[in-house]
C-alpha positions in Angstrom: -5.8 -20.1 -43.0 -4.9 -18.1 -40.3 -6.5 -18.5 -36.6 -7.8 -15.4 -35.1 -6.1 -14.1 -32.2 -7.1 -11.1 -29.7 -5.4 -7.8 -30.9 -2.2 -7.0 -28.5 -1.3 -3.7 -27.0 2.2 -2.6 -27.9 5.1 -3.4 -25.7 6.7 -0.2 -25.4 7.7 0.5 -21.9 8.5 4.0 -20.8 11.4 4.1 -18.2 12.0 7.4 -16.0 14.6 7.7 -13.3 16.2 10.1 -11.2 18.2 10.6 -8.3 16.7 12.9 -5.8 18.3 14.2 -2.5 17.6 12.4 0.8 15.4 15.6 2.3 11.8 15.7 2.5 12.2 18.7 -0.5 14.0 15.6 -2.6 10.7 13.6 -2.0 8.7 16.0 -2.6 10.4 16.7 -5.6 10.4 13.1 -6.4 6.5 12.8 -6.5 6.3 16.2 -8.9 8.7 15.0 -11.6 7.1 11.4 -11.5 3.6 12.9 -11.9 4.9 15.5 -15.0 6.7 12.3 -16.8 3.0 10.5 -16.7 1.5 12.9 -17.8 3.8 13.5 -20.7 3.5 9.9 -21.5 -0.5 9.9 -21.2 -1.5 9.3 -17.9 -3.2 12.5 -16.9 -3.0 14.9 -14.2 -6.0 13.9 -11.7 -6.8 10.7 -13.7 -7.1 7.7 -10.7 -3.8 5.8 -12.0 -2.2 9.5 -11.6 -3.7 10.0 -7.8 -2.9 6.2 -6.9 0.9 7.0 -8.5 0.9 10.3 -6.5 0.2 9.0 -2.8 2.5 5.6 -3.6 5.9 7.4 -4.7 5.1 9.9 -2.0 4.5 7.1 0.7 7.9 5.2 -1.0 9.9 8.7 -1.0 9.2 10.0 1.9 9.7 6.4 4.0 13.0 6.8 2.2 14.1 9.5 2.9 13.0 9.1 6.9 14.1 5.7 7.2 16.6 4.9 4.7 18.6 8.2 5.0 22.6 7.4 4.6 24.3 11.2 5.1 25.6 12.1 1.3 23.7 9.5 -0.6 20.6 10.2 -2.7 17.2 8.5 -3.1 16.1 7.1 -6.7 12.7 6.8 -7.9 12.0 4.9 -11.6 9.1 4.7 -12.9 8.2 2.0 -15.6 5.2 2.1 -17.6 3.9 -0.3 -20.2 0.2 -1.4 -21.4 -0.4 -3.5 -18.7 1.5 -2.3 -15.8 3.1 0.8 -13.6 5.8 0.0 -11.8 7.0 2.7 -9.2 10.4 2.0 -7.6 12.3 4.0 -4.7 15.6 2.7 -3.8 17.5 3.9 -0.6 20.9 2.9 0.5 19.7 1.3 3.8 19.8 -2.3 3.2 19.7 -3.4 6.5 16.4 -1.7 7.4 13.4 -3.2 5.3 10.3 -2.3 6.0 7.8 -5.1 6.3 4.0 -4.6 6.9 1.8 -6.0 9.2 -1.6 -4.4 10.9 -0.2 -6.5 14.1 2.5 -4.0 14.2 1.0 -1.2 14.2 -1.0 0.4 17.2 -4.8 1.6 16.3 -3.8 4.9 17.9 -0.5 5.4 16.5 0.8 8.7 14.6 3.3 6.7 12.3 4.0 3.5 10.8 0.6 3.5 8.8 2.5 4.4 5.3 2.9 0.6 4.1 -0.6 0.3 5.2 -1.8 2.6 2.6 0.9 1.5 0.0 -0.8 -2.2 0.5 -4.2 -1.2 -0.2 -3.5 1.5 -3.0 -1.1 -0.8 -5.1 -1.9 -4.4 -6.6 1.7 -5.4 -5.4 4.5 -4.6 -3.9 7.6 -6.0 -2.3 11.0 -5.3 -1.6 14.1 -6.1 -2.8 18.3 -6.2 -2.3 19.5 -3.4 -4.3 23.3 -3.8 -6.1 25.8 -3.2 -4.4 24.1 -1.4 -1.6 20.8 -0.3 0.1 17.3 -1.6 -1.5 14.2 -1.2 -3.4 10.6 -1.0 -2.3 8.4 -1.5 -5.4 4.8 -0.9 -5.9 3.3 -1.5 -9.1 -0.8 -1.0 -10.4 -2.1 -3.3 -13.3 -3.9 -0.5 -16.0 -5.9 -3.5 -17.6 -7.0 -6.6 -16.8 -4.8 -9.4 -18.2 
């Protein structure tokens, strides 16, 4: 006889990634293809995983793209989806600048340095990491279901 066990969701991850220029039009264009490929796989336009996605590769692009600009060399945002988990990743050729966050850091009446503020409340992790063989990754990634 057979125990029963609780029904599993399919392990089929989606994987999207591009290269986008190192220009604010890049990470703009970075957040509009990332939002179309959700949608395409399911997560619709408007939907609160497609908002939270929204705001967290524009925050990841656009730091990027400000702070981890290298003349000629191109930002690259993948996006991983399975049942459990979106992972948004924007890599940058800047190794030697990570960002790191602290509320300590960053004055109450400041105009800037409030984007990995927002990235730490809108995403259930985040980190970053060495990227081979140059620059690095800042990852953010949103549980869909409760493990």
């Amino acid at each position: 006889m057979r125990a029963a066990s609780t029904p599993r969701l399919p392990v089929t991850a989606r994987v999207f990634a591009q290269r986008f220029s190192s220009t604010p039009r890049g990470a703009r264009l970075a957040r509009h293809l990332a939002l179309h490929r959700l949608d395409a796989w399911g997560v619709p336009y408007g939907s609160p995983v497609s908002d939270t996605a929204a705001l967290l590769v524009a925050e990841l692009a656009a730091n990027a793209v400000t702070h981890g600009r290298v003349p000629g060399r191109d930002i690259e945002v993948r996006l991983r989806l399975d049942a459990y988990t979106l992972r948004i990743d924007v890599s940058d050729s800047r190794g030697e600048r990570r960002p790191g966050m602290s509320e300590s850091t960053v004055a109450p009446e400041a105009e800037r340095g409030r984007g990995l503020l927002l990235v730490d409340a809108l995403a259930d992790r985040w980190g970053v990491f060495d990227r081979v063989p140059v620059g690095k990754t800042v990852r953010a990634e949103l549980d869909l279901l409760p493990r």
